[in-house]
C-alpha positions as protocol buffer text, in pm:
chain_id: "A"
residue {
  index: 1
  type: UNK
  ca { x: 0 y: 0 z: 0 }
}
residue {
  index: 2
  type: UNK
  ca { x: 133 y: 315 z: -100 }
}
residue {
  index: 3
  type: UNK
  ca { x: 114 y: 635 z: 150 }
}
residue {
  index: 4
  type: UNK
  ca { x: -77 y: 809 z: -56 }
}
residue {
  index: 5
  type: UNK
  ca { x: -317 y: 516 z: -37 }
}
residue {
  index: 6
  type: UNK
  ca { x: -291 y: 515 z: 354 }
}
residue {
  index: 7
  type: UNK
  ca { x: -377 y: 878 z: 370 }
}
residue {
  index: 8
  type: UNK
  ca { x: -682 y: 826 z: 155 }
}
residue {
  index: 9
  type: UNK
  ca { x: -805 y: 578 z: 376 }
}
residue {
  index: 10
  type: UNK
  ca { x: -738 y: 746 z: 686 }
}
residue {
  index: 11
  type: UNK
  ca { x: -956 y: 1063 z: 549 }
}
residue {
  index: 12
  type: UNK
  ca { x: -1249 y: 819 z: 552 }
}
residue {
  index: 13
  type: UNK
  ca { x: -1204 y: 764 z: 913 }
}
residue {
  index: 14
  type: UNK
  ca { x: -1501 y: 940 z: 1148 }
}
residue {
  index: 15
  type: UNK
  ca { x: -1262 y: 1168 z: 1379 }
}
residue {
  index: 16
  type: UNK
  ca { x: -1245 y: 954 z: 1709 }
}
residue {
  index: 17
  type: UNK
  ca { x: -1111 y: 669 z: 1510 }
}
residue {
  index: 18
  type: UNK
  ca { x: -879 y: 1009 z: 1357 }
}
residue {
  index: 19
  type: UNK
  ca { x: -773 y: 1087 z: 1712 }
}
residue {
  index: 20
  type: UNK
  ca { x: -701 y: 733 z: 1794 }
}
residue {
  index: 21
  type: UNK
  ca { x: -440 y: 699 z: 1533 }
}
residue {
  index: 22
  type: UNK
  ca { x: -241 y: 1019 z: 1653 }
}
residue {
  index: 23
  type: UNK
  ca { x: -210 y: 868 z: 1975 }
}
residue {
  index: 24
  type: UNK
  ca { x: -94 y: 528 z: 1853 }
}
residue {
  index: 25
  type: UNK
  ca { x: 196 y: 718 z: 1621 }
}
residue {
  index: 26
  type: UNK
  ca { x: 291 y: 968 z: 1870 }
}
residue {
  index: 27
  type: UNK
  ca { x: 335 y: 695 z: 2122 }
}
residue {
  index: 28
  type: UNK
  ca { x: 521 y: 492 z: 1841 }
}
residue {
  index: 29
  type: UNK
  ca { x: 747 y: 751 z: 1769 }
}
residue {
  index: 30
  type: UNK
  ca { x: 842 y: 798 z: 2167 }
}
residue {
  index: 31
  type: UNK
  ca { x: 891 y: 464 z: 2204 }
}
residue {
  index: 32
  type: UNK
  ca { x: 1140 y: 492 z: 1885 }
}
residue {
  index: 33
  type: UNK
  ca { x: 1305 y: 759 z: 2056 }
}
residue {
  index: 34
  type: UNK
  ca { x: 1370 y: 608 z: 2335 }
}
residue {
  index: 35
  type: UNK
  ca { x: 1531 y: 342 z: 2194 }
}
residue {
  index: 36
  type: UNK
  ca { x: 1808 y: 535 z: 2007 }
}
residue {
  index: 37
  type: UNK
  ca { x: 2105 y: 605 z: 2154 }
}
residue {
  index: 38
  type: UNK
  ca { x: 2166 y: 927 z: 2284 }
}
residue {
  index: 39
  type: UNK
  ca { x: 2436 y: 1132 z: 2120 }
}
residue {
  index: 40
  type: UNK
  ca { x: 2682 y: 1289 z: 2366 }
}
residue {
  index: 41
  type: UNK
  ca { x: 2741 y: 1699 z: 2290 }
}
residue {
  index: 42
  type: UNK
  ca { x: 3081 y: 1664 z: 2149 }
}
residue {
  index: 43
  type: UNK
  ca { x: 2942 y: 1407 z: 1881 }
}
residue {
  index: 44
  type: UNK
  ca { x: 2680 y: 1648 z: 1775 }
}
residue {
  index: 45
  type: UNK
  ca { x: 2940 y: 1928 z: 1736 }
}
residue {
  index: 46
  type: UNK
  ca { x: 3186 y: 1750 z: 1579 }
}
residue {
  index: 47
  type: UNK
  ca { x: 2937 y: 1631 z: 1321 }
}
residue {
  index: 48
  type: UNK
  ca { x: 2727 y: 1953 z: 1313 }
}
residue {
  index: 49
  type: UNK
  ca { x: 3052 y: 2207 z: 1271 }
}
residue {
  index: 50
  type: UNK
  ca { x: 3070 y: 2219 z: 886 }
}
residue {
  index: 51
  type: UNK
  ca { x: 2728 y: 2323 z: 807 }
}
residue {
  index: 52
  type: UNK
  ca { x: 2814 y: 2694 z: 837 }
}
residue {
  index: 53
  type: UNK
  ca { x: 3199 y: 2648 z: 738 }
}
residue {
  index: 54
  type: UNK
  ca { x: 3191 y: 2850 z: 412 }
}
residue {
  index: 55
  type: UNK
  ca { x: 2948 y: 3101 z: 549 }
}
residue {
  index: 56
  type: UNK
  ca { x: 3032 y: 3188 z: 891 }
}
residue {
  index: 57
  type: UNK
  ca { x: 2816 y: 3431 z: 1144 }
}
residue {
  index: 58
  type: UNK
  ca { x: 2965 y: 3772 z: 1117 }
}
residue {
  index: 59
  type: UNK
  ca { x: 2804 y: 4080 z: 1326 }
}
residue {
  index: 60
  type: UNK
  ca { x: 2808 y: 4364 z: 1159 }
}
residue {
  index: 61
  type: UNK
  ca { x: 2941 y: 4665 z: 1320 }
}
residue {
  index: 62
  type: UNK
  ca { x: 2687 y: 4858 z: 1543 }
}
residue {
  index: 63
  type: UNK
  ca { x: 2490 y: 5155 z: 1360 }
}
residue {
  index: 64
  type: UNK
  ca { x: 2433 y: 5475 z: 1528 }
}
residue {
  index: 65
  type: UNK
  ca { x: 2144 y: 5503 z: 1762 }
}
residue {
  index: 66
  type: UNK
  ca { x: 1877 y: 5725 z: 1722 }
}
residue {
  index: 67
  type: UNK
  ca { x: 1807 y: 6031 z: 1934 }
}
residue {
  index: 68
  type: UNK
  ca { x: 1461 y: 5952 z: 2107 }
}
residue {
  index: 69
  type: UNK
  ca { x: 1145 y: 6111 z: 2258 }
}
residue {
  index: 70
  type: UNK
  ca { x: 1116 y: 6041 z: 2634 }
}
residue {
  index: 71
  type: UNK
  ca { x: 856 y: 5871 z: 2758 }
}
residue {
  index: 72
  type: UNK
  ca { x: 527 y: 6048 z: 2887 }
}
residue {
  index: 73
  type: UNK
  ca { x: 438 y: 5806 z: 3171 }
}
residue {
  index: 74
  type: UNK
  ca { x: 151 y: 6059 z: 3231 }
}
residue {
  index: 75
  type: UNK
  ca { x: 129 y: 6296 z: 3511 }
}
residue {
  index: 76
  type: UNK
  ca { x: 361 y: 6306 z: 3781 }
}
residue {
  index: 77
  type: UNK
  ca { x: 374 y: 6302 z: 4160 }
}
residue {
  index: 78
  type: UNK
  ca { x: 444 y: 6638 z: 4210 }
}
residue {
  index: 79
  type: UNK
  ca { x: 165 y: 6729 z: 3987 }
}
residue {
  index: 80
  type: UNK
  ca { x: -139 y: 6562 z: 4175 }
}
C-alpha cells in the first residue's frame, strides 16, 4: 500500500477513530526515541561544525542610535 493510499483511507475515518491513530503514532514515535542512543554533545558538534563552514556568522558593526522622545508616563507626583 502506498502512502498516498494510507492517507486516503485514513480521510475516511469518522474523527475519534482520527484521534485514535495520533495517539498510537505519537506513542510509536516515543517509544522509537527512546530506543536510540543518545548522542553525547561533542558528537553532535563534531558532526554539526561544517554546516556553516563556508558562510560563517559575522556581526556587523553597530549603527548609530537614534536620538529619542522620552517617555510620557503621564502625570507626575508632584503634579497631583
Amino acid at each position: 500500500m502506498t502512502l498516498q493510499r494510507l492517507l486516503n483511507e485514513v480521510e475516511r475515518l469518522p474523527t475519534a477513530e482520527k484521534w485514535q491513530l495520533v495517539r498510537y503514532l505519537l506513542d510509536d514515535l516515543e517509544a522509537e526515541k527512546k530506543m536510540a542512543s543518545p548522542e553525547d554533545w561533542a558528537s553532535f558538534v563534531n558532526r554539526m561544525y561544517g554546516a556553516l563552514a563556508d558562510d560563517p556568522l559575522e556581526r556587523p558593526p553597530q549603527l548609530p542610535l537614534t536620538e529619542r522622545d522620552p517617555i510620557d508616563d503621564g502625570p507626575s507626583n508632584a503634579e497631583k
